[in-house]
Structures are given as C-alpha cells and as structure tokens.
N, C-alpha and C positions, 0 to 999 in steps of 0.2 A: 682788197681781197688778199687772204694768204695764200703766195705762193707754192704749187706744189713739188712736192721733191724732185726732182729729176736732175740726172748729170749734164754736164752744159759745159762743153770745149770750143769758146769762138774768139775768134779775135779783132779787133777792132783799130785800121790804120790809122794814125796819128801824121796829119801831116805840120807841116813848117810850123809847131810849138816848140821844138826840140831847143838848149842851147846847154848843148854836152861837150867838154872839150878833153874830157876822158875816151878813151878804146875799148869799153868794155858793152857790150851789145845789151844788156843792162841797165840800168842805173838807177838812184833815189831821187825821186824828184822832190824838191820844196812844197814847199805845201801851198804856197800859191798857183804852183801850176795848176790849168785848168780841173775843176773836179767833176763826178760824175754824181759824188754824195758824199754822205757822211752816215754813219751810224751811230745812233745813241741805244745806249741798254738800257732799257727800261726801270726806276726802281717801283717797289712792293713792299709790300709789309714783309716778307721774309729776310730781309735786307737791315743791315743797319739802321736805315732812314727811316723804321718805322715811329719812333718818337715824334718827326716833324715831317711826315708820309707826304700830307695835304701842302704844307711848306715848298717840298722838294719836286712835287707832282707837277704844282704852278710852273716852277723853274725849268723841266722838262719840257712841258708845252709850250711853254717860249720860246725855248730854243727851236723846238720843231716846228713853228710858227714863222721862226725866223729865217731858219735853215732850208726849208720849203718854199720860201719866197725867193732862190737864188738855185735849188740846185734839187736833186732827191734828198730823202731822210730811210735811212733802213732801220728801222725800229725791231729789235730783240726784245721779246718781254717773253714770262713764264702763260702771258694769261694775255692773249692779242684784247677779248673782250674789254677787258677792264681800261688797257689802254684803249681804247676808241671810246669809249667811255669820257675818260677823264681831255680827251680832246676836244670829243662836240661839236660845237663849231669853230674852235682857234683855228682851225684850218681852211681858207675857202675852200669854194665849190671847187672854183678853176685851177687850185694848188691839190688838189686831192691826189692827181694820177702821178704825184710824185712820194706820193708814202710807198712804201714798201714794208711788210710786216711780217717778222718770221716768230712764231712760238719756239720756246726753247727756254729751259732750265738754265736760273742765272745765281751766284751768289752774292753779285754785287754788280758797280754801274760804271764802271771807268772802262769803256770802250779803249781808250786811247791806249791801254795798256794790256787788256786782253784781245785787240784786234787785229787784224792779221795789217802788218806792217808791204806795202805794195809799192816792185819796182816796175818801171815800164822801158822796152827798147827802142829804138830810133823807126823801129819798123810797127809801133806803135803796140806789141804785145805787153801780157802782162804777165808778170809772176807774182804770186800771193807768200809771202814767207809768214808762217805757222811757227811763232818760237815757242816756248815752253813759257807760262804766264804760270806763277807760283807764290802769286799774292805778297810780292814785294819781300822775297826772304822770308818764303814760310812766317809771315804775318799772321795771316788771314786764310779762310777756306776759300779755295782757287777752283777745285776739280770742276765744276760745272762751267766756270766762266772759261778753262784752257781747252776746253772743246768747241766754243761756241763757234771760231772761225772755221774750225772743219764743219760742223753742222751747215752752215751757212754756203760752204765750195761743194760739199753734195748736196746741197737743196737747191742749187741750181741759182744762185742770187748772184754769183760773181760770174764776169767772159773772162778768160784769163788761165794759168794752171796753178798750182798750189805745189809749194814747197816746203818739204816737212825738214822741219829743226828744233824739233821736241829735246834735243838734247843740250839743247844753249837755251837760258834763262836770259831774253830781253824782253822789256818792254818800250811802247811806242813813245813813253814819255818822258823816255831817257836820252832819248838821241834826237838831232834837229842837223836835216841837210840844206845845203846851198844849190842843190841841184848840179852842180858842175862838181862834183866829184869828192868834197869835202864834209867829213861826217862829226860835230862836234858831242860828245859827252860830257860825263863827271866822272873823275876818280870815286870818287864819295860812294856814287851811284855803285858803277859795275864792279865794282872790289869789295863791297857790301857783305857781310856773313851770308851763307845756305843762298849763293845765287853761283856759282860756277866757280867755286873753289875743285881743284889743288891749282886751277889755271891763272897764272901768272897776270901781269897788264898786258905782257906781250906777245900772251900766248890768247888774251883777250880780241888786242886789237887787230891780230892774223886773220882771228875769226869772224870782227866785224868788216873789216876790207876783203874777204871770202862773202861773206854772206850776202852785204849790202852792195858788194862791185864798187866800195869805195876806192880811193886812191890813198886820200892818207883821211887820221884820225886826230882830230885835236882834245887833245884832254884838257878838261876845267876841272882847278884844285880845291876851289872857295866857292861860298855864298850860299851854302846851305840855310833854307828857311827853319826857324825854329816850329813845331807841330808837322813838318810835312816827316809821313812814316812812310817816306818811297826810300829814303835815304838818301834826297839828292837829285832829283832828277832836271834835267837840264828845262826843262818846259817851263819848270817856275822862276827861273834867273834870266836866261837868254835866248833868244830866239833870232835869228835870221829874218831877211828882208830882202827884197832885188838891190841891184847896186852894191855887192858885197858889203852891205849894210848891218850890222848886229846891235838890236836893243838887248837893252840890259836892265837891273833891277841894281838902281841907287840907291843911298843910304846917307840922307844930310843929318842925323839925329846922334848927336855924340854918345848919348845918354841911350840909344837902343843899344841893347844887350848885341843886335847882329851889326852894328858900323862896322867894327875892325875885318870884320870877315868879309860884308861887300868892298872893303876899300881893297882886299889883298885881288877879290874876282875886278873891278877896276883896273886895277895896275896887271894884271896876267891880261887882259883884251887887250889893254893898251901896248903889251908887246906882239900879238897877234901878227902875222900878216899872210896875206892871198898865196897863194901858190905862185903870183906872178911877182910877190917880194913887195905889195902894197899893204900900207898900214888897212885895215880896216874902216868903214866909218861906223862911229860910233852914236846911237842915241839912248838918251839915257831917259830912263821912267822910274816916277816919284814909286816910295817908300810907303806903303795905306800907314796907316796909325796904327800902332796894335792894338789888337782884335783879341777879346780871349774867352771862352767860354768854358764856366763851371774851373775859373782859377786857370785853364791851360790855353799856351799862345796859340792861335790859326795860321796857318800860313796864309794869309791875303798876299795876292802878289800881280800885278796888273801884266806882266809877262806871260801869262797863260789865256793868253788871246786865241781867238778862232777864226784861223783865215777862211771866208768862204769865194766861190766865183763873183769881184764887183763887188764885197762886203767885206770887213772884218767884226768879229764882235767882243767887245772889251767885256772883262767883268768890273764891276764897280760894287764899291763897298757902303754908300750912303756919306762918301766922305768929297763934298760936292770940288774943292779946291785940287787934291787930289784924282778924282776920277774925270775930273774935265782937264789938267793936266797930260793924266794918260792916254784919253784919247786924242788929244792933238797934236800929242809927240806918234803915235800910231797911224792919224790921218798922215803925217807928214810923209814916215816910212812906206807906205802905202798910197801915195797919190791916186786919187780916180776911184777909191775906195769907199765906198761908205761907210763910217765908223758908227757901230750901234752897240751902244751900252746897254748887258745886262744885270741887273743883281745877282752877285753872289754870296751873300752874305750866309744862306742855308747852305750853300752848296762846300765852303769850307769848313761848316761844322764835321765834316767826314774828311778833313785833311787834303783836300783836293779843291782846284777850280773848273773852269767852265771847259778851257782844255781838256784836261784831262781826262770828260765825260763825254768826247768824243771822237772818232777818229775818219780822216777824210780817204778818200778812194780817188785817182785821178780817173779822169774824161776816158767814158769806156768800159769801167770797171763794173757799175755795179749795173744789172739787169733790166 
C-alpha cells in the first residue's frame, strides 16, 4: 500500500551498536552498520533504459527480491502500478510487509546518488542531509531526481529530521565512511567542472567535515574507470570494510589501457594509515575483462558491491574466474556474510553498477 503524505518527527534509540571514537553527536555510519532499508528508484520507459526496459526491470526485481529477504526495500517509481506489476510474485507472501512504495516523478535510477546521504547520533537520532544532486556536472536532467529525498521526508517515509544543503553538490557515490570518523573521496570526483566551483579542495573538505561530522578526509588521486561519467567516484575503486580494512580494484593486465593508473591508486592506499598511525589492510579485487558496448568501454567494476544486514551482494559480469574471485575476496572482508552474486552486465550499459542503484538508510530510519 502506498503511503500517505503526512509529516512524521520520531526518533528511534539505538543502543550498544555505536563504535564512535570521534566527539561529534553525529556521525556517518559505514554502510554495514545495521540497516533499516534500502531504496531503489524505479526505471521506465521515460528513462534512458528504455532500449533494454524488460533487460533492466529483471535486474530491479532481483535486487528487490533480494534486498527484501534481509531488510525493507523503498521503492520510488513514477507509476507504483506498473511496478507491482512487473514484481508479481518475486516477492513472497511473508517478505511483502517490507516494501514500501512512494509514487513520484523520476528522471533516472541511481538512488545512491540522488538519495539523501544519513547520519545517526550515539543517542540513536537521525539527520537526513539533502545535497543538491545535479546529474553528475550538469550531465544529465537531475530536477526531478533532486527532489525526490524531500518528497519522501514530507511523505512521511523517514523518523529522523532533514537537513537542507541544496547549495553543495555531493553525491552518495562519491564518498565511503569507516564509521569512526574518516571520510574517503576522489579528487577526480569533487573538483569535477559545474559541481562546486570557485571552491577550492580546501574549501571543499571544510565543507565535507561540516556537513558529514567528519574528522578528517582522505583524498584518492587515481583509478578512474574508463565509461564511468560520475567523473570518478569512489564506489567503483574502493570501499571500506570492519577491521580498518579497504578493498580495492586491481589491475594485473599490462596491456589494459587503465594498469598504470590502478598501480598509482595501489601505491596512494599502500601509504594510507588509520588515525591511530596503522597501515591499512588491504584486499585486493580482480580487474572483469573489458566490456564494451556499441565500440565504448563500461565501467564493470566488482567494488560496487551492496552491503545489506547478514548479506553482501556482488555484481558479476558472466566472467566465471573472475566473479567467483570477487566474491570470495568479499566473503573474506565480510565474515558471516552471505555473498550473493548479481548480474550486471545491463546495468553498466548506463555507466553505473549495482551500487550505485541503491542507497541504504541505517536501523530506524526508514518507516
């Protein structure tokens, strides 16, 4: 059933999950901490994906098939119909009362990037931060997708309050926290044309240890995928893990066009270290084969994984040596996890993976 509008101010206490050793009554949690859901944006036929609609729809209700078997799913679509529709029965009976389904005008599907980025405090509140989502540097038509997180805070779908910052241009799949206080990016990314120019790096990273209650920010220089049009964003190279653990996207092919630029992202992690003056551990994830469709490369990239509560879920590319690879360097980073491989092989014909088409809400958050 869709929810109806109403305002909705609750909060919901969090006890002994916390493991903060920052002072800020705030903070970004990792994305393993417990979650409450995940939202996927629906695609349609007004969408890019119209060419491979039925292709991309499949991939959709997988993931909401899968995502529903461990936690809620908030589904944003223009037309609720069409989606229950094309679900049917992927869903069981007994997984049903965890959909959640808001109608609302969309112009495209990366949650991860137009969804509102959420911090939680020790006293288990939530703040919802609302940035300005502007289709990757004025790429792409955004207006409908930059509203959709406030549609969703007055329709009554989050407990928590909403924090407007329309005037900074981030998205969620630019940045990856450790929970304890460290926020890593890309240069590449946030210094990008038509995203928050005259401002400086340092006038950048004021704004992200402001906004997110970080403490400090680690920039990454390298490893931009060739086809990804985020310009960079850290979700497809490296991702965190408990255990101050960081995977990363390797490169053993001399002869690929990106070697030299994953060996320089290699050697930048490998000088890395914790706050508390320890190297990093590092694991390292195979390189898919290049992928290229209509002559231009995809960004396949096994680093844009989806952590859910007891699950993670890999994308795989039909390339059996490497996707059984990636997950079992992921099972490892993730102990007690279930690793479930999706196909994404449609899903980077639009420059994105499985990440990026969704984004998770911690324990409490969503209604």
């Amino acid at each position: 059933m869709i929810y109806e509008l109403k305002a909705l101010s609750l909060s919901l206490k969090i006890k002994d999950i916390m493991d903060i050793s920052h002072h800020n009554d705030f903070f970004l949690p990792a994305e393993w901490f417990p979650q409450s859901g995940i939202q996927l944006t629906w695609p349609h036929a007004g969408t890019d994906w119209l060419p491979y609609l039925d292709d991309i729809t499949k991939t959709f209700c997988e993931l909401a098939r899968t995502i529903a078997t461990y936690e809620k799913v908030l589904i944003v679509a223009p037309d609720i119909d069409l989606v229950k529709k094309a679900l049917g029965d992927e869903i069981p009976s007994q997984l049903q009362h965890r959909l959640r389904y808001c109608q609302c005008d969309t112009d495209d599907t990366w949650a991860r990037d137009h969804g509102a980025i959420t911090l939680i405090s020790d006293k288990g509140e939530k703040m919802l931060l609302d940035f300005q989502f502007n289709g990757w540097g004025k790429k792409f038509p955004a207006q409908q997708d930059n509203a959709i997180s406030r549609k969703l805070f007055d329709g009554g779908f989050f407990i928590g309050e909403m924090e407007n910052h329309e005037d900074f241009v981030l998205e969620g799949g630019s940045i990856e926290s450790d929970g304890k206080g460290t926020v890593f990016t890309t240069s590449q990314c946030l210094l990008a044309p038509n995203r928050n120019q005259p401002l400086t790096q340092s006038d950048i990273e004021r704004k992200l240890k402001e906004t997110l209650r970080a403490e400090r920010i680690v920039w990454l220089d390298y490893g931009n995928l060739r086809g990804d049009d985020t310009d960079g964003h850290i979700d497809t190279i490296v991702r965190t893990a408990p255990d101050n653990t960081l995977l990363y996207m390797g490169c053993d092919n001399h002869d690929d066009e990106q070697y030299e630029d994953f060996l320089m992202l290699e050697k930048q992690l490998r000088g890395l270290r914790t706050t508390a003056g320890a190297p990093y551990a590092l694991m390292r994830l195979p390189m898919p084969d290049a992928i290229y469709d209509d002559g231009y490369r995809l960004p396949a990239t096994y680093a844009n994984f989806v952590i859910l509560n007891d699950a993670v879920i890999c994308p795989t590319y039909h390339q059996p040596k490497h996707d059984e690879a990636a997950i079992d360097t992921i099972r490892k980073a993730f102990p007690g996890r279930e690793v479930i491989g999706i196909d994404a092989l449609t899903v980077i014909r639009q420059h994105g993976s499985l990440h990026c088409l969704t984004m998770q809400y911690p324990l409490g958050t969503i209604k």
